[in-house]
C-alpha positions in Angstrom: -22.7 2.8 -19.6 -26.6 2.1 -20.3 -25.3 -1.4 -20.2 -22.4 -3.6 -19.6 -21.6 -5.9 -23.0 -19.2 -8.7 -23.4 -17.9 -10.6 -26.6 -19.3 -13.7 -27.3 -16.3 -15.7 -26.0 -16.3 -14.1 -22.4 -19.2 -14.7 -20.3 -18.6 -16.1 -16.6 -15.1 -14.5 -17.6 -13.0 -12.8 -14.9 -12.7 -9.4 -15.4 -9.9 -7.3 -15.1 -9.2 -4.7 -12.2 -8.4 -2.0 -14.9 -11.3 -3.9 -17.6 -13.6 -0.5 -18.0 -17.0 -2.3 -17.1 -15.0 -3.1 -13.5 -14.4 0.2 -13.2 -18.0 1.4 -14.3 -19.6 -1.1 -11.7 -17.8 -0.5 -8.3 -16.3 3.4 -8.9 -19.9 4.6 -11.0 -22.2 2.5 -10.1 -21.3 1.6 -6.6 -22.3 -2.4 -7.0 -21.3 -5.0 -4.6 -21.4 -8.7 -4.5 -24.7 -10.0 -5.0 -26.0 -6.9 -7.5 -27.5 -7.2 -10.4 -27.0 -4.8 -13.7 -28.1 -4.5 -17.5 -25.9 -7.0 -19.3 -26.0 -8.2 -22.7 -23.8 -10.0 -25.5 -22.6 -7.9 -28.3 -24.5 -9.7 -31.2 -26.7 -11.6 -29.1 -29.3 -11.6 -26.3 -29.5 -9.0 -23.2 -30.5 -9.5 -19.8 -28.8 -9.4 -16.9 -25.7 -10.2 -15.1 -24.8 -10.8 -11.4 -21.1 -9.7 -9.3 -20.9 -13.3 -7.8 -17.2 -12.3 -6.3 -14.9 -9.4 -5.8 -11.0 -10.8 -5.8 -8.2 -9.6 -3.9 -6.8 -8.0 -6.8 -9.9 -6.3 -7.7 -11.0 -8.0 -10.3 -14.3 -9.0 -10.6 -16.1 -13.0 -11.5 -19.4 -11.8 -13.0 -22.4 -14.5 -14.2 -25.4 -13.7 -17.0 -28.6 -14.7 -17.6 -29.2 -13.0 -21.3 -32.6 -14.6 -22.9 -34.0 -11.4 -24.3 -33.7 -10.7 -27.6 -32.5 -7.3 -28.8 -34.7 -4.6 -30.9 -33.6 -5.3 -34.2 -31.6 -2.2 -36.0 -33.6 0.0 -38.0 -33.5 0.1 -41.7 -31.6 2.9 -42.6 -28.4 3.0 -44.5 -26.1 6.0 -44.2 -23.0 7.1 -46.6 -21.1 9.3 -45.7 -17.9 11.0 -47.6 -15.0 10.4 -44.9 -15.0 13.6 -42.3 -12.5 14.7 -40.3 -10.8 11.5 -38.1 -11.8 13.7 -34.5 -15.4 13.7 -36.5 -15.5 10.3 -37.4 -15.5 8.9 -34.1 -18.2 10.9 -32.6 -20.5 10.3 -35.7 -20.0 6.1 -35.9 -20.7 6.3 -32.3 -23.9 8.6 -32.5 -24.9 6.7 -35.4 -24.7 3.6 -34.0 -26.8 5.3 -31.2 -29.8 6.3 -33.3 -29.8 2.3 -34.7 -29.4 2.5 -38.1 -28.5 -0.5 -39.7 -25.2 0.0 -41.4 -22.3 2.6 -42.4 -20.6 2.9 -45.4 -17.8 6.0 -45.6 -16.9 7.1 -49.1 -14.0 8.7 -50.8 -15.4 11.6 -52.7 -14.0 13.9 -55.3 -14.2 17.0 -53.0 -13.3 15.2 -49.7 -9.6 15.4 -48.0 -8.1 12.2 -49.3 -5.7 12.2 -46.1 -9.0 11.6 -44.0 -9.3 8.2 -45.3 -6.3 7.0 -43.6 -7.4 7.0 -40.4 -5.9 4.8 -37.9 -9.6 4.3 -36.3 -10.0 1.8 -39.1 -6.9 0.0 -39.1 -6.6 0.2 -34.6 -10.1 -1.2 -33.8 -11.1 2.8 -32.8 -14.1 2.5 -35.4 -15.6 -1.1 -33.6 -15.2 0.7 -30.3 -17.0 3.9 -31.1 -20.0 2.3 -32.7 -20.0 0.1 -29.1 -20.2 3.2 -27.0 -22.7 4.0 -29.7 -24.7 0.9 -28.7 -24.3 1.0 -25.3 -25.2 4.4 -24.7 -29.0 2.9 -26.2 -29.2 -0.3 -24.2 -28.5 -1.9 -27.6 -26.8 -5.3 -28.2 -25.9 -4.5 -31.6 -23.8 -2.2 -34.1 -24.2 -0.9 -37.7 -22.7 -2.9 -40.5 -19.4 -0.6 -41.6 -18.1 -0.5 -44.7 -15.4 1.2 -46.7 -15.7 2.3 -50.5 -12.7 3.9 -52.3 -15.4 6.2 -54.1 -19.2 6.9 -54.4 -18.9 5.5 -57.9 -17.8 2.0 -56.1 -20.4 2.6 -53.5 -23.4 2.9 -56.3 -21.8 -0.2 -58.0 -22.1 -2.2 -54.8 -25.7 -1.5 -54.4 -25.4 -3.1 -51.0 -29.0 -2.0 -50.2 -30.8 -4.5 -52.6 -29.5 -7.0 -50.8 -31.0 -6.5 -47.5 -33.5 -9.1 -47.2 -37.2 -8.9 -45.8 -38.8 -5.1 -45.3 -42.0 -3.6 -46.2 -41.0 -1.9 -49.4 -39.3 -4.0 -52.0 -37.1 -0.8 -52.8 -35.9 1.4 -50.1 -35.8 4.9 -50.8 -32.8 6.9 -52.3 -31.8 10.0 -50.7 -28.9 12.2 -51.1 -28.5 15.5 -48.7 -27.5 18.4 -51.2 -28.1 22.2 -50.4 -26.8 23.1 -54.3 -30.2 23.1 -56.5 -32.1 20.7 -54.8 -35.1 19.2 -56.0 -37.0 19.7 -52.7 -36.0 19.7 -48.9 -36.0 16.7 -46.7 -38.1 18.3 -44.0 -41.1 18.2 -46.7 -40.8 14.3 -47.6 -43.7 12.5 -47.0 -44.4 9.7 -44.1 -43.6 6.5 -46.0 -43.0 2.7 -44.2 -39.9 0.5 -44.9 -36.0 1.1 -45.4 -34.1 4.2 -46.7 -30.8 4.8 -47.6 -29.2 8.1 -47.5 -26.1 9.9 -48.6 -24.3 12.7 -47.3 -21.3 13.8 -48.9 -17.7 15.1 -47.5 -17.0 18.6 -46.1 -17.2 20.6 -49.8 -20.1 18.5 -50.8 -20.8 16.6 -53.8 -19.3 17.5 -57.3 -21.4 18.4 -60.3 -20.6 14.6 -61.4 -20.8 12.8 -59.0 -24.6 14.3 -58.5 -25.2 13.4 -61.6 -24.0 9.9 -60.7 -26.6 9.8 -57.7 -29.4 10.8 -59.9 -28.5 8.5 -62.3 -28.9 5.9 -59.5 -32.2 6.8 -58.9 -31.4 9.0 -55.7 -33.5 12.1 -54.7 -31.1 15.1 -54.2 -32.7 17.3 -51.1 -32.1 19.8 -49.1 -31.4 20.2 -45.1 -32.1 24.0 -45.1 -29.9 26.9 -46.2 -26.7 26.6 -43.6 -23.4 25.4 -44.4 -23.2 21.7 -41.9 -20.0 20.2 -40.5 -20.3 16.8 -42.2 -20.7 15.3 -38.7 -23.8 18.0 -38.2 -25.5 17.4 -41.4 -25.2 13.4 -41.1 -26.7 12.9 -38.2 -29.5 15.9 -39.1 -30.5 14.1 -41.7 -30.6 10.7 -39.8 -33.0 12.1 -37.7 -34.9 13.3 -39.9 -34.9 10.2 -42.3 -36.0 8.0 -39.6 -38.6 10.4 -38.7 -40.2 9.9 -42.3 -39.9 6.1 -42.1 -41.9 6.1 -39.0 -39.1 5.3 -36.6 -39.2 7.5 -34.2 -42.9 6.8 -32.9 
């Protein structure tokens, strides 16, 4: 842990012997009473927080002093058709990493429909992963997640124009395809303001439901001529997205 968060509701909250921030701070990080360490709440302000007492039963009374303000996300949207449930994890997690701004995971006509009933959803899995995501960056705060049935409820939504504030009115529409693609990723030029990008299931896209994203106004290009795991190709093209909108500087 890059840094120990709590939920809003807990600071100056005893914390468990078996809680896994008491475990990080005495058995990883070897603090004592008295230390200092990286604190923040989830949501809100970092800063620090202080091991005022170790109790007999090993649990720990911690205090904070939080009264920086976090980096705020960056504006990148990602949508992904659902991957494998072992795959999902790892990719909310390292895409909450990068700080991208939110997740939305599709149904698709090609994707496994069984991959959508994943209990990460349902069991709190998904909230924790993009956590470790956040705390792995020293970050206070995690994607927006959202669920949509199908790409053709996804391009309904539109959630994108309602973000508010940005240096482009319109963010950019991207959609990773390797099947005749207008152009390649890689070759996009350096542009300010937000992006959002799609990345379909395991099989791809169908032929209709690329010509739904072009309808939409999205740009179908390419992320070289391999076959990518959905998890590989997601967070590729992340990267790379967040290279062109001048994120990464």
């Amino acid at each position: 842990m890059n840094i120990i968060l709590f939920e809003p509701w807990e600071p100056g909250k005893v914390l468990s012997r078996r809680d896994k921030r008491t475990i990080h701070l005495l058995k990883v990080l070897h603090k004592k009473v008295g230390d200092s360490f990286d604190a923040g709440i989830l949501g809100g302000r970092r800063g620090t927080g202080r091991i005022e007492k170790i109790n007999f039963d090993g649990s720990l009374f911690v205090s904070l002093m939080v009264d920086e303000e976090p980096s705020p996300r960056l504006p990148l949207r990602v949508a992904v058709g659902f991957p494998r449930p072992i795959q999902l994890r790892r990719l909310l997690r390292d895409l909450s990493n990068l700080g991208i701004e939110a997740v939305d995971l599709l149904g698709t006509e090609l994707g496994e429909k069984s991959y959508r009933d994943t209990k990460l959803l349902s069991d709190g899995g998904a909230r924790e992963a993009l956590i470790e995501g956040a705390v792995q960056s020293r970050d206070t705060s995690i994607p927006e997640l959202a669920v949509f049935a199908s790409l053709d409820a996804w391009l309904r939504e539109r959630a994108w124009d309602k973000r508010g504030g940005g240096v482009r009115s319109f963010p950019l529409l991207v959609a990773a395809d390797n099947v005749r693609p207008e152009g390649a990723m890689s070759r996009l030029s350096p542009m300010r303001g937000p992006m959002v990008l799609a990345v379909g299931a395991e099989r791809g896209w169908s032929d209709r439901e690329r010509d739904a994203l072009e309808d939409a106004g999205f740009s179908r290009l390419s992320l070289g001529g391999r076959a990518l795991r959905t998890e590989t190709a997601c967070v590729a093209a992340a990267v790379l997205a967040l290279e062109k909108i001048g994120e990464l500087g």
